[in-house]
N, C-alpha and C positions, 0 to 999 in steps of 0.2 A: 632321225634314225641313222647309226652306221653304216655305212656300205666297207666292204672288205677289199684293202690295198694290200698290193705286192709289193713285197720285199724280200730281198733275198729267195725269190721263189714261191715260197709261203704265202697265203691270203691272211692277212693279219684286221682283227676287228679293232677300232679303234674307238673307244666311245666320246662323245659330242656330250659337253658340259651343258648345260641348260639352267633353267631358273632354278628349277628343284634341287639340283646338286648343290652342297654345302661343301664350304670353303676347304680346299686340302680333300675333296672327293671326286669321288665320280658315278655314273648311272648310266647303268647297258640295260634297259629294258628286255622280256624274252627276245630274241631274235631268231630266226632259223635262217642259216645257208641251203640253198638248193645242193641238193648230193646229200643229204645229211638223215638219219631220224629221230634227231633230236633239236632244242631250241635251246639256249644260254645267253643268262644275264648275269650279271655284275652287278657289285653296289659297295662303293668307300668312302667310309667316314675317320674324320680325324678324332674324334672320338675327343676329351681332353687335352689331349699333344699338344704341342705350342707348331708341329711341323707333322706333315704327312711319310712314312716312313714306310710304308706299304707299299707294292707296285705288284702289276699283274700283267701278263703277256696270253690274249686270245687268239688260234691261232684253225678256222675254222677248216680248212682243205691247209694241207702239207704240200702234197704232190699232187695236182690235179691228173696226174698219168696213171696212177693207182686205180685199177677196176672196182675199188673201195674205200667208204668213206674212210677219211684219217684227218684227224685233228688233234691238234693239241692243248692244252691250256695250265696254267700255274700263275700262284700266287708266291710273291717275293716279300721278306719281312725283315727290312730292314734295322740294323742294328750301330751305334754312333754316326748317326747320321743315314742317309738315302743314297748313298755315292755305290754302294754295292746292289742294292735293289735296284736303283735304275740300270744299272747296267746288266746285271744279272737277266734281268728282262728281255734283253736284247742281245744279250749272247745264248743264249737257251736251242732255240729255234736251229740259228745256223749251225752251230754245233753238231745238234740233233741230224739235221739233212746231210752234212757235210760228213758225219760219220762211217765208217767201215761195217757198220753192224745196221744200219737203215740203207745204206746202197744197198748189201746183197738181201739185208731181205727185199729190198724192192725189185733188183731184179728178178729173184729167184720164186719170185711170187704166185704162187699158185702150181709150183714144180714140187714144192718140197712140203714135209707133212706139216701138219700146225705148230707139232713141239718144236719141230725144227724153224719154221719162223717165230714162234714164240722168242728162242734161243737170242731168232737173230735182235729182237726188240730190246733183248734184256740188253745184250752187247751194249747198242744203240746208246738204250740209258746213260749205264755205264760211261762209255766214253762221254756221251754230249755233257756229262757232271763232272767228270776230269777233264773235260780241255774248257770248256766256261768258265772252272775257277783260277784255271791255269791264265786263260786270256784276263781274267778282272784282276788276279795279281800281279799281270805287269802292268796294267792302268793303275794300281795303285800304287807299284813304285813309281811309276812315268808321275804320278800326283800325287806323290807324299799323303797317301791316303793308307797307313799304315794299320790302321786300326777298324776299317769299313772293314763290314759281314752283314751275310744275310742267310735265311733260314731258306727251306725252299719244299713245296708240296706241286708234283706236276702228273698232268695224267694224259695219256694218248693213247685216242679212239682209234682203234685202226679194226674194220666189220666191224664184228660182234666180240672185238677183245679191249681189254681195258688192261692198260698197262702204266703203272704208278711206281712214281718213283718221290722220294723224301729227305729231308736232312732237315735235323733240328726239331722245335716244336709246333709247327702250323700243320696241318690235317687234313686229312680227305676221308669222309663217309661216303658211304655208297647206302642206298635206300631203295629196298626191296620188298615187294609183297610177298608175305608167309605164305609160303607152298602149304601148309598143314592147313589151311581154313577152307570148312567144309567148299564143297563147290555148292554155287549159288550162291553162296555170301560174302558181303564185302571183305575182301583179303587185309589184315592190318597192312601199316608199313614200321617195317624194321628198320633200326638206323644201327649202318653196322660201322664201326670206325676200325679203316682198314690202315692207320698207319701209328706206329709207338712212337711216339716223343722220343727223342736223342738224349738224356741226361747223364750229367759225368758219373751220377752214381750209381749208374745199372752195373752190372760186376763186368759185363763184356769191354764198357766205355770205360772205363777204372782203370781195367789191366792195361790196356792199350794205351792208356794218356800214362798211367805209373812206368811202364816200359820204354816210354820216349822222355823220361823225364819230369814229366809234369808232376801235377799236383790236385787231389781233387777237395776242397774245402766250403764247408758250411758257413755260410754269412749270417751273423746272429740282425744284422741290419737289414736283410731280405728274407724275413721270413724263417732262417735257419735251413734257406735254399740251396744247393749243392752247385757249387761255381768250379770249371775248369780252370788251373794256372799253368802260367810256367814256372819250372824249375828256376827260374833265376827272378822271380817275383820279388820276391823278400830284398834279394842284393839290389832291384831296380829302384826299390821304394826307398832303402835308404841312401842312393841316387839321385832324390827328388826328381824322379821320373814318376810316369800316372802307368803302371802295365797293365797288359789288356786282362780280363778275365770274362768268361761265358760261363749262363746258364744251361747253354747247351753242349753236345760234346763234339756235334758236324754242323757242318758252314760251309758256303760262300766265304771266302776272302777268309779276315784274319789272322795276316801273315807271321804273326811276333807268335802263332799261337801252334800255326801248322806242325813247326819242328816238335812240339812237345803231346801230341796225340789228339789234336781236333782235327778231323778226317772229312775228305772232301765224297767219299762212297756212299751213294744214296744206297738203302734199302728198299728193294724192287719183288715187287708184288705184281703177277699176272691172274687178271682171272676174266674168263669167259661166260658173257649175256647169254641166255634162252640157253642154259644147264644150269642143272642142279650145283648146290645151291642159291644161285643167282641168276635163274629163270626168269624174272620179271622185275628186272630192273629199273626204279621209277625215276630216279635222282642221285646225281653225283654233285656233293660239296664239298667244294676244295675253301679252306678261308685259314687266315693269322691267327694266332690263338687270342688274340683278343675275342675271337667269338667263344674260342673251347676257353674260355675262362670263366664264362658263364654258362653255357651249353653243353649238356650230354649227348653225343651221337642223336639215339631216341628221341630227345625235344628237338635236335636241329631239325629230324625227318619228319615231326607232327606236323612245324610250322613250316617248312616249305611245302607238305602235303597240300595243309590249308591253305595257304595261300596262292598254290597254282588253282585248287577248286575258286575260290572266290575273284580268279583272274588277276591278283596282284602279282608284283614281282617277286619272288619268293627270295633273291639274294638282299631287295631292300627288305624284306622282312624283315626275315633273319638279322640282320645289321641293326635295326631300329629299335627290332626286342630287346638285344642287349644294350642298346645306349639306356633305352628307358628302363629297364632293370639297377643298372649299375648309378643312375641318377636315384633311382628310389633308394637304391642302398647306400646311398651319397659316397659314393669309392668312384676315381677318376676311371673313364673309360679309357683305354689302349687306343691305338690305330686298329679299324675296323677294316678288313676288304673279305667281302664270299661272292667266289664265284658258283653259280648250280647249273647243273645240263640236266635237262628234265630228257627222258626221253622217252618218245613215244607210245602208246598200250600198245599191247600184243597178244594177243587171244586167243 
């Protein structure tokens, strides 16, 4: 079982490899920290891959000074290689503490009204997402690592507020029991998916990449998938250079790409436990889209239901159902990682 080490301040989980875990994975059993009212596991599978390209950073107490729980957690999804997810890992955190919008909400804590700490979280985000890709793109010049990117889905417990932040296509549902079921009976759970995909061909992500430059083009070889370029794609290729192109439209790193409208701004979402409507909040899944490739919101929430009732790990669940899904339908599985915080009833 983990025990949680300091770093940079932060209490960071670290999960312990064992028999069970399969090669390029890993396995965090439920666990609960003391301070906390909730329990989170892990679970990573390399799925098909020839390499593990996933990474995740647990992060169960922030600031142990805070008169309330605060934790954080995110999943990294890596893309030409892991050189941006591992690192993105590990610049997240400090970022996060290190910023102008997490100082003053922490000092100001319990002086000023919620929206106005809310405000200070979103800042937080914010920044801890611009100065992280700013820090992994001088690593990647210092490392000729030109072409590392990573996607990124993070959430941070601070009391009863849930504050999420995103870039690219990995996912965070939140799972909640229907306020509308009569009383006395067992309440469904709803799987709500709190965060959009980034793709270059929503009209917002378009204009912005067309305005810098870029380009946004359909690969009849993927699917007839919608790929970000840059503007000087075409003159690279008959350069006999390889230029970069994404699926998505924000990132982690991908420097050849920044200039022409792939944007480092997560999209930030606050919302508050025990109010309507997210009174009775059972489960938060953060995971790669290797899971959302096969799972809808609603199944991801059935099958961690079931599986905290029958005492399993609900993030290896989750992870397992779609290897063995994606083997049935003989299609190669992705890199797998879901992280779930189950959190406490309340009545």
């Amino acid at each position: 079982m983990p025990t949680p080490t300091q770093e940079h301040g932060p209490a960071y989980l670290r999960p312990v490899a064992g028999p069970r875990t399969p090669p390029g994975g890993a396995d965090l059993p439920p666990f609960r920290c003391s301070g906390t009212n909730f329990v989170v596991s892990a679970f990573q599978h390399i799925g098909d891959r020839k390499t593990q390209e996933d990474r995740f950073t647990l992060v169960p107490t922030l600031d142990p000074n805070l008169p309330v729980q605060n934790a954080f957690f995110g999943v990294f999804d890596g893309t030409v290689g892991d050189f941006a997810s591992d690192n993105v890992k590990d610049l997240v955190t400090p970022k996060l503490v290190e910023s102008a919008g997490w100082r003053t909400f922490c000092s100001s804590y319990g002086s000023e009204t919620e929206d106005a700490g809310a405000q200070h979280l979103a800042d937080a985000f914010r920044e801890m997402y611009r100065a992280a890709d700013d820090a992994l793109l001088c690593k990647c010049a210092k490392y000729t690592q030109h072409y590392a990117t990573c996607t990124s889905v993070t959430i941070c417990i601070v009391g009863d507020l849930l504050v999420i932040g995103h870039l690219g296509d990995s996912r965070i549902v939140v799972c909640k029991e229907d306020e509308s079921a009569p009383v006395g009976t067992r309440a469904p759970i709803i799987g709500e998916q709190m965060t959009e995909d980034h793709k270059p061909d929503q009209e917002p992500e378009r204009r912005r990449i067309e305005q810098c430059g870029g380009m946004v083009e359909r690969l009849q070889n993927h699917s007839n998938k919608p790929f970000i370029r840059g503007g000087d794609f075409m003159m690279r290729k008959c350069l006999g250079e390889q230029p970069m192109q994404l699926q998505y439209s924000r990132a982690f790193g991908a420097k050849d790409l920044k200039i022409f409208g792939l944007s480092n701004v997560p999209d930030i979402r606050i919302i508050k436990m025990g109010s309507s409507p997210y009174k009775y909040v059972r489960f938060v899944i953060l995971a790669s889209d290797g899971l959302w490739d096969v799972l809808t919101a609603q199944q991801a929430a059935s099958i961690a239901g079931q599986a905290s009732e029958e005492g399993i790990n609900p993030s290896e669940a989750l992870v397992r159902f779609v290897i063995a899904e994606q083997a049935r339908a003989k299609v190669r599985a992705d890199n797998i990682t879901a992280v779930v915080i189950q959190f406490d009833q309340q009545k």
